[in-house]
C-alpha positions in Angstrom: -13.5 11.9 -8.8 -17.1 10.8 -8.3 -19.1 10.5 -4.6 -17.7 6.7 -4.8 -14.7 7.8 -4.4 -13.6 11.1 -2.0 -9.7 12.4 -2.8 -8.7 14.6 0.0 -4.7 16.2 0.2 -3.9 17.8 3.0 -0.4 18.5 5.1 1.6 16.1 2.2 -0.6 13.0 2.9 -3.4 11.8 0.4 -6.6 10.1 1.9 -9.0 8.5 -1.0 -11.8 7.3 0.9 -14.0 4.4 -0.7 -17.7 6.2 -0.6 -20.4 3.4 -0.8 -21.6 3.3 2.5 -25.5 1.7 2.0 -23.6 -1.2 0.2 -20.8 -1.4 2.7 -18.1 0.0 0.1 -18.5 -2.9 -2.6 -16.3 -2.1 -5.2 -17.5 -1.4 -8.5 -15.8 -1.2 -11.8 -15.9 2.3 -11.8 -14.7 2.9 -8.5 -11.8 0.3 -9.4 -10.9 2.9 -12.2 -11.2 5.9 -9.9 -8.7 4.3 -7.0 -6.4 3.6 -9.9 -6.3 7.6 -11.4 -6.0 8.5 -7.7 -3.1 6.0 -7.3 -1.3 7.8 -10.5 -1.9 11.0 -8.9 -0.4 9.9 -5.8 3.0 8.7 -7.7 3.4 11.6 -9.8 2.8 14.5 -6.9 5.6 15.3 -5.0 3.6 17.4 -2.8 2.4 13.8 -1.9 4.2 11.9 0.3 2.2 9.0 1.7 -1.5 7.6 0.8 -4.0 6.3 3.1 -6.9 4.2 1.7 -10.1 4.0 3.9 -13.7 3.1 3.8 -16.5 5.3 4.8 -18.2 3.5 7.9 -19.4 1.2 8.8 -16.9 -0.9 6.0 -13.4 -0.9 4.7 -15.1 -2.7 1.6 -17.0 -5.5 1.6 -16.0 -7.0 -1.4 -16.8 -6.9 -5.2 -20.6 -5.4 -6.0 -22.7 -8.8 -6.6 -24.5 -6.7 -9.3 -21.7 -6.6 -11.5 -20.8 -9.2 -14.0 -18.8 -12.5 -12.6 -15.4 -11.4 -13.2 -16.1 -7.8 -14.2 -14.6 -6.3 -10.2 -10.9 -7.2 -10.0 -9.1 -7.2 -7.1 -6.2 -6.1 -9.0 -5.5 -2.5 -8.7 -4.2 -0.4 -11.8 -1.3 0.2 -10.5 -1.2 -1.9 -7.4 -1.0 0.5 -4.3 2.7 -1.8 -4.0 3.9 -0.1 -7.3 3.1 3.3 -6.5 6.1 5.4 -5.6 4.7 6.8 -1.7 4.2 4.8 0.8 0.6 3.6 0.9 -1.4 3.0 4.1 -4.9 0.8 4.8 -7.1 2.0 7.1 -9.0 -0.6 7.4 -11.8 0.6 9.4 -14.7 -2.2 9.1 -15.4 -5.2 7.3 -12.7 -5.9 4.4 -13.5 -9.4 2.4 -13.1 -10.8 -0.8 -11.6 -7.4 -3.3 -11.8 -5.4 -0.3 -9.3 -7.7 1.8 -6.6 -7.9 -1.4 -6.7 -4.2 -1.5 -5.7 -3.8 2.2 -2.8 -6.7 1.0 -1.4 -4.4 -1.6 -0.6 -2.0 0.5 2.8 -0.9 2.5 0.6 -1.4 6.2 -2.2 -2.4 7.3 -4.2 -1.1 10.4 -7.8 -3.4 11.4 -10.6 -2.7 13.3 -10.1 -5.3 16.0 -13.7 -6.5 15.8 -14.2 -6.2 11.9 -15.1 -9.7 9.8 -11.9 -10.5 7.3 -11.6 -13.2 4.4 -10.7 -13.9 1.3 -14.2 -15.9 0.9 -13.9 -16.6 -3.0 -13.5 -20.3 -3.2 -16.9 -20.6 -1.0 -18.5 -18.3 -4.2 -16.7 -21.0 -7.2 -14.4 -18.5 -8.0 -10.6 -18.1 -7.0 -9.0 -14.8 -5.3 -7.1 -12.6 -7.6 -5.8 -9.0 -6.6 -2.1 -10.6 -6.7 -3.4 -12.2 -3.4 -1.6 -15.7 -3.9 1.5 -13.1 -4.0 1.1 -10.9 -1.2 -0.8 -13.2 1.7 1.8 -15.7 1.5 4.9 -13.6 1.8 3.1 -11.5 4.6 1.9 -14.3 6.7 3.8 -17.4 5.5 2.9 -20.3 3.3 0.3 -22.2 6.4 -1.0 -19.1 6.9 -2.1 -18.3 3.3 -3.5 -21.8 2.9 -5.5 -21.7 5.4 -7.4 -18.3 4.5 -7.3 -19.0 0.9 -8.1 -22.4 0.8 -10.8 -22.4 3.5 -12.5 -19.4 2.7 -13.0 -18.9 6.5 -13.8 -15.2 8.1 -11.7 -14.2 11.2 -11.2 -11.0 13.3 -8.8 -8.0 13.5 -6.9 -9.5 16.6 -6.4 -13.0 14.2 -5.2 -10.5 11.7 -2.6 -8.7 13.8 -1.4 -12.4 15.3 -0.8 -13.7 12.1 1.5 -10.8 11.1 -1.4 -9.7 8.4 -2.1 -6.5 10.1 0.4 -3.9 11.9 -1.9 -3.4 14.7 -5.8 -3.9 15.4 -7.2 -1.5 16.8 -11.0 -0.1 18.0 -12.7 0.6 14.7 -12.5 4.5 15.4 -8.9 4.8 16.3 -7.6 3.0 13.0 -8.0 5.8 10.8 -6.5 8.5 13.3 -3.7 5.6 13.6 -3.0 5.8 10.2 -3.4 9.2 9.4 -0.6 9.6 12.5 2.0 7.7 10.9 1.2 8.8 7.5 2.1 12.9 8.5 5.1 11.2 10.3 6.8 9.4 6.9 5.2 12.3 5.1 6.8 15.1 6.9 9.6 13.2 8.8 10.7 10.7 5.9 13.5 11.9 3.4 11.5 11.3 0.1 13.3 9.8 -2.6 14.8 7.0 0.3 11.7 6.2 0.9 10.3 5.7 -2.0 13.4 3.7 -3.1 13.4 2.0 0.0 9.3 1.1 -0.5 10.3 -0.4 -4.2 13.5 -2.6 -2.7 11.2 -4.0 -0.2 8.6 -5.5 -2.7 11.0 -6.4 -5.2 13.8 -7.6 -3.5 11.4 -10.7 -2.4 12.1 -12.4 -5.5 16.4 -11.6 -5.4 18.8 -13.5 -4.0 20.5 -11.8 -1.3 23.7 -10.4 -3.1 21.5 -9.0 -5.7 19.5 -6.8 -2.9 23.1 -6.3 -0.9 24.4 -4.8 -4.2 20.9 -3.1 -5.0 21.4 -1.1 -1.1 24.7 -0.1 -1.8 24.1 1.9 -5.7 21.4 3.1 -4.2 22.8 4.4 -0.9 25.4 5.9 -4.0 22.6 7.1 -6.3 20.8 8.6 -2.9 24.2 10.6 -1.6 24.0 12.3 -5.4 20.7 13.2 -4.8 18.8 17.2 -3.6 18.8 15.4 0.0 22.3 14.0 -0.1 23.6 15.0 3.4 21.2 16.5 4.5 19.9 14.4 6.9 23.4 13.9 8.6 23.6 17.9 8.6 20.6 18.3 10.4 22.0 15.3 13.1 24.9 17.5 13.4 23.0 20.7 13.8 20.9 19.7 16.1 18.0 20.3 13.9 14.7 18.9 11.5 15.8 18.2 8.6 14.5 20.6 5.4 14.0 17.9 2.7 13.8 19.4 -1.1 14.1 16.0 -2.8 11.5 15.0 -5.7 10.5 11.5 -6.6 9.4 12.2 -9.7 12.4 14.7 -11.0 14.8 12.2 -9.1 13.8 8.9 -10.1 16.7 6.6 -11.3 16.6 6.4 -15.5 17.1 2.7 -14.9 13.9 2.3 -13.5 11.1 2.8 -15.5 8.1 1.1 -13.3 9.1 -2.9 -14.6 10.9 -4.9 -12.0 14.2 -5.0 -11.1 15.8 -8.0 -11.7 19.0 -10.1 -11.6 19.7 -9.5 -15.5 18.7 -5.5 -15.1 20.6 -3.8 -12.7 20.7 0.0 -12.2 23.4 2.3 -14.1 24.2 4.8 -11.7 26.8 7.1 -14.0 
């Protein structure tokens, strides 16, 4: 990766650090394509078990560079931090608008500095949010929420963010990256990983099933899991009185039904 973009793995938990700080982290299209290899990295590593995207100070990322091309900086992710297989953490340490903010929204959670500047600014520019942000805002934050902030272009403040159920927690600016480094080690090294990373895809899909499809989903999976390296061993652990040793891989355990598309009500798994 280049200076734009610093990878650091350490104790099962990847930290890709957005490197721009004269110009406040504005995203270019090479950096775009950097976070996106680092994302694939991320999926495929099972020494890997949870990301955390940051800014180097004083930003999180203050948007698309302005001396790119209209249009050339997208918001959207190749893959998505949402499809990636680990769970994927923001640190959201400073200011995060425009293509910084929708970044933050693609992720799993979301810790803000409390007195950062936030907004999704692009209809005061002529142009309209992308970044699947008319996906994510709305089913974070509900529908009068999303309006408001998309339809305004208006800035607000970490502790707006955490109110509206945008942001897990806001936070002093230099206690959200320790925050989410915390919790990262914790799924990392505490999480069983093939749940979780079933568990992370359920989550963002199931919001467009109906309810019997995800009931049904939760139960082959449960199945599929109990098959799995870590079948049991989490309730053998409980009954010895110890940590549990997970062995599971994501990538070697992956069901053969999914292959990165959604899951939908005319696709369901074949767990035989």
């Amino acid at each position: 990766m280049s200076s734009d973009l610093h990878v650091d793995v350490s104790g099962g938990v990847a930290v890709l650090t957005l490197n721009r700080p004269a110009q406040q982290n504005a995203l270019t299209p090479a950096m775009a394509a950097e976070l996106g290899a680092a994302l694939r990295r991320c999926d495929t590593e099972d020494a890997i078990g949870a990301v955390v995207i940051t800014g180097t100070p004083p930003a999180f990322c203050a948007g698309a560079d302005l001396s790119a091309k209209v249009g050339e900086v997208s918001g959207s992710i190749d893959p998505a931090p949402f499809r990636i297989r680990k769970p994927v953490i923001a640190a959201v340490n400073g200011h995060a608008v425009g293509i910084g903010l929708e970044i933050a929204l693609q992720c799993d959670l979301r810790y803000v500095a409390r007195d950062a500047v936030y907004g999704l600014n692009q209809v005061r520019r002529g142009a309209v949010a992308d970044g699947y942000a008319h996906w994510t805002l709305p089913r974070l934050i509900g529908m009068a929420h999303a309006a408001d902030i998309l339809l305004t272009g208006r800035t607000f403040d970490g502790e707006e963010a955490a109110a509206i159920g945008l942001a897990n927690n806001s936070l002093p600016g230099g206690e959200v990256l320790p925050t989410a480094l915390a919790v990262a080690h914790d799924i990392a090294n505490g999480s069983a990983p093939l749940p979780t990373a079933l568990s992370k895809r359920l989550l963002w899909e199931g919001l467009g099933m109906t309810p019997e499809t995800v009931g049904r989903l939760e139960t082959d999976l449960n199945g599929f899991v109990a098959r799995s390296a870590d079948g049991g061993e989490g309730i053998a652990a409980l009954r010895d009185r110890r940590q549990p040793k997970w062995s599971g891989s994501v990538s070697g355990e992956w069901p053969s039904w999914d292959t990165g598309d959604q899951l939908t009500d005319r696709d369901q798994p074949r767990l035989d």
